[in-house]
N, C-alpha and C positions, 0 to 999 in steps of 0.2 A: 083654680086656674087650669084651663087646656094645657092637654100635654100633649103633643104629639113625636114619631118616631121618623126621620130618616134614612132609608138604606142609601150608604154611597158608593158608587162604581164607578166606572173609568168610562162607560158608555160607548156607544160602538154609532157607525153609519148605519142609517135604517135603510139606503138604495144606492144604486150605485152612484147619482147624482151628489149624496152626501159625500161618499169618499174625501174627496180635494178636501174640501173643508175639516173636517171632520181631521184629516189630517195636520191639515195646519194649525188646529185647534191644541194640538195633541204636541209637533215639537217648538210651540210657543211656551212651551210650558219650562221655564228653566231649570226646577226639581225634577227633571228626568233626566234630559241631555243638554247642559247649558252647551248653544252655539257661539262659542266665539265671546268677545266682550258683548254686556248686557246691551248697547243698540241696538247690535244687529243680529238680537235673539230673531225677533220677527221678519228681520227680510230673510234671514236665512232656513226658516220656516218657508216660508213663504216657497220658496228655489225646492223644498227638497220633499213639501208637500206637489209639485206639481210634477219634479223628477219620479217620484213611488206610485204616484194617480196609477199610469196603468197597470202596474203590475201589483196592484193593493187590489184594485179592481178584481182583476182576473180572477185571485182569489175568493174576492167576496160572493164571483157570479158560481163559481163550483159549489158554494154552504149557499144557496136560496136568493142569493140578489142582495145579499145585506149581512147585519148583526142581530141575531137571536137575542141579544141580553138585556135590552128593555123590556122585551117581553118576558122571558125567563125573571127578570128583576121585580116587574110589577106581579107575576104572580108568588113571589117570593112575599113583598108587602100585602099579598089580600089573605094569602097562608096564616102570616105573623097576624094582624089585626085581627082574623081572627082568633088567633089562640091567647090573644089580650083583652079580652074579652068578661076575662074574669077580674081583670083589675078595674074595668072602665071602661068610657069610648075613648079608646086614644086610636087616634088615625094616622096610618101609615103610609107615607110619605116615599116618593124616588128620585133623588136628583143626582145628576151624573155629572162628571167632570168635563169631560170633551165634546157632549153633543145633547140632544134635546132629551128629556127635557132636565137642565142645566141647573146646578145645584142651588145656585142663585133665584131663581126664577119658582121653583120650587121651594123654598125658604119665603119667599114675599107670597106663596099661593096660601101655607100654612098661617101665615099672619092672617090675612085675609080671609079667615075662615076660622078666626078665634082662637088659636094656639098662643099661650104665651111663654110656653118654656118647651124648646126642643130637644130630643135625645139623638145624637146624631150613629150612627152607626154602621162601619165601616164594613164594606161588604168586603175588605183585601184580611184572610185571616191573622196576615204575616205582617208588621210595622213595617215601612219604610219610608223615606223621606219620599222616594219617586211614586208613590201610592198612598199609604194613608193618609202622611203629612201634606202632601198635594191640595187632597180634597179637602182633608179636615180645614187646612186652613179657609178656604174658602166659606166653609161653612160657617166656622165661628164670625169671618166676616159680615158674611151677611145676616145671621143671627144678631149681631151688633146694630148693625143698619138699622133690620126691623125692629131695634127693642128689646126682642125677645131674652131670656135667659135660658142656658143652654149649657147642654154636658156631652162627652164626646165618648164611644168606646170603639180603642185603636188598634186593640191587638186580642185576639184570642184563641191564638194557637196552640196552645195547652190545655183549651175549653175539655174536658172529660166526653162533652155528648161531641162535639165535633172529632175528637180522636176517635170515637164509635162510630160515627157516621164514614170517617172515612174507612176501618177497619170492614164496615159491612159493605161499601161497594168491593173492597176488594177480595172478603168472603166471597162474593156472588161467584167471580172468575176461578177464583182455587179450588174452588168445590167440583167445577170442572176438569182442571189438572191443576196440581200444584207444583206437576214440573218444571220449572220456568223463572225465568228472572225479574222478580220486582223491579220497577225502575221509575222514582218516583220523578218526576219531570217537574220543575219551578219553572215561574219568568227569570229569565236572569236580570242580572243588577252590574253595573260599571265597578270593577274591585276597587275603585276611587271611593266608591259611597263606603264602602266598608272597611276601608281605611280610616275615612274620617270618622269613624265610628256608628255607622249606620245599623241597626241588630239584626236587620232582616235575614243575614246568612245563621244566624244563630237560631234563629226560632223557626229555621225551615230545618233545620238538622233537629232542633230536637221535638218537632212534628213527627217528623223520619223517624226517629227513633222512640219516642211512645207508642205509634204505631206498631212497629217492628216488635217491640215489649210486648203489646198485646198480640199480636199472632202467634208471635213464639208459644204462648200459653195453649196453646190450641193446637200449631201443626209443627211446634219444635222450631231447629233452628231453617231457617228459608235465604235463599242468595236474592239482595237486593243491592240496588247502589244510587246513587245520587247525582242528579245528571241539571243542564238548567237551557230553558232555551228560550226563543223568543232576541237573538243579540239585534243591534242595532246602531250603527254609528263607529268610526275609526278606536274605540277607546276599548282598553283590555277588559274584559268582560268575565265572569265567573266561570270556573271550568269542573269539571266538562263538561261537552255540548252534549245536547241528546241526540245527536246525530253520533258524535265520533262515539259514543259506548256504544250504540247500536254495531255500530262495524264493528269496534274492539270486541262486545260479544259472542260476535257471528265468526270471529276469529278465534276465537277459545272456543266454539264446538258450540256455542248454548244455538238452541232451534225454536226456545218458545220467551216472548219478552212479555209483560202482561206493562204496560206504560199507568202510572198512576197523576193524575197534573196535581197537582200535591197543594198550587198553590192559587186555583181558580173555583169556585162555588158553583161557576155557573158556563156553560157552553156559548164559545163566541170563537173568535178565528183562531186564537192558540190550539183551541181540541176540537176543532171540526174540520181545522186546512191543514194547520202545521202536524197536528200528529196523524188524524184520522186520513191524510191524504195524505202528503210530504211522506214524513216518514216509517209509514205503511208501504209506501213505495218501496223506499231505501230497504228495509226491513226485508222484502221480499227480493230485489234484486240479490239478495247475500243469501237468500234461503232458509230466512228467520221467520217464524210467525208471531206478528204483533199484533195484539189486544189495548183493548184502554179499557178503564174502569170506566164507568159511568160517572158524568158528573154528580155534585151533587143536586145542584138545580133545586126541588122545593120536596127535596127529602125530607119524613119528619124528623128522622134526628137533626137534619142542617136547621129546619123551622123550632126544635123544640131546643136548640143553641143559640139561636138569635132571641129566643122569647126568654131563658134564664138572662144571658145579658141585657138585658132592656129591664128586665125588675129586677136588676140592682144596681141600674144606673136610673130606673126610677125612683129607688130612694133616695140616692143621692139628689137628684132633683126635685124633688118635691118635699 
């Protein structure tokens, strides 16, 4: 029986004409920001996709006219397939949440080309209901649909080679100076979800802090701290913002920030607009100099983590 592999992500506008949409795709989604009672999820998508059009825009026109992370994503799957190569042909797969090409669509491409059992796998490293559980479900639905049988892998923030992976982008910067302040940067999450018991706050602290274990081992103790952004919507949101540390450290004297996104794989408007531009700005109006790590994008440590998780969620499937 075919086996093939899924990477899933959140997907991005590929032009500016996608934007509107692409948005409204995005707060239809009730696992992120329910609006209001379940009706009038969609009209009021609808109102706040057409209120953000120019100003999502504007952003998108400053990073190339769009979203890097189809493309960054698909060559993430040609990386992966091939380092799968030793188990078999298993063909590597993209389907995205909010925009083309759609997880759905991709799930019925794999039937259609003799897959009978999918591995799906989550390109968000951190659980959460507004990210992995989003996609996933979607996926095992249409998995259903088409037949197929299918296994999901949701979380792997603990992953050994992904804590390397990230340790070695941000060797690259310290090796530079290490005078400076770590500051790992997440999307934030509505403190609602983590209320009702959502882990994501939990497994982004202790990414944080395996990390930090491993440096320590190398350049002792280092000042880091834990910041989240990306908010969105009237609702109390996880604190603090990566803007206000940015001030608050430029007020305690610090002059060099080195920003880590702690909880994205891959380059798209969080670390191309909001950090590389936004608060690069900010950063500099206070007299601070701020860096980012490099994504990880189709690092072999990030490809040779995606490729252990797939052969042991291969055996499980097969």
């Amino acid at each position: 029986m075919k086996t093939g592999v899924m990477l899933l992500n959140l997907g991005g506008p590929d032009s500016l004409d996608a934007v509107r949409p692409f948005l409204f795709n995005l707060f239809s989604d009730r696992d992120i920001i329910p609006l209001g009672p379940k009706p009038l999820q969609k009209p009021l998508a609808w109102m706040i996709s057409i209120l953000r059009a120019p100003k999502t825009k504007k952003a998108y026109s400053l990073i190339g006219g769009g979203s890097p992370i189809l493309k960054i994503t698909s060559e993430q799957a040609m990386a992966l397939q091939k380092e799968l190569t030793d188990i078999g042909d298993i063909p590597v797969y993209v389907g995205m949440r909010y925009w083309h090409p759609f997880i759905e669509d991709s799930v019925k491409k794999a039937s259609e080309e003799g897959c009978k059992r999918l591995i799906g796998l989550s390109l968000y490293p951190h659980y959460s209901r507004a990210t992995t559980y989003s996609a996933m479900s979607v996926f095992k639905r249409a998995c259903i649909k088409e037949g197929l049988k299918y296994t999901g892998i949701d979380s792997w923030h603990n992953h050994s080679l992904y804590i390397e992976a990230l340790v070695e982008k941000i060797k690259a910067k310290l090796e530079q100076d290490r005078d400076t302040l770590i500051l790992f940067s997440a999307h934030g999450l509505p403190v609602k979800f983590i209320e009702e018991g959502d882990p994501y706050l939990d497994e982004i602290k202790t990414t944080t802090e395996l990390v930090m274990k491993r440096l320590s081992k190398e350049y002792g103790a280092l000042l880091y701290r834990l910041a989240f952004q990306s908010r969105s919507g009237p609702m109390k949101w996880l604190e603090p913002s990566t803007d206000e540390v940015i001030v608050e450290a430029a007020e305690e004297g610090i002059r060099k920030i080195l920003v880590v996104p702690i909880s994205f794989v891959s380059d798209h408007i969080e670390t191309l607009y909001e950090i590389d531009i936004l608060y690069r700005e900010l950063a500099d109006r206070y007299g601070v100099a701020l860096e980012r790590t490099e994504s990880l994008n189709t690092s072999k440590l990030l490809i040779a983590t995606l490729k252990e998780l797939v052969m042991e969620a291969y055996k499980r499937i097969t």
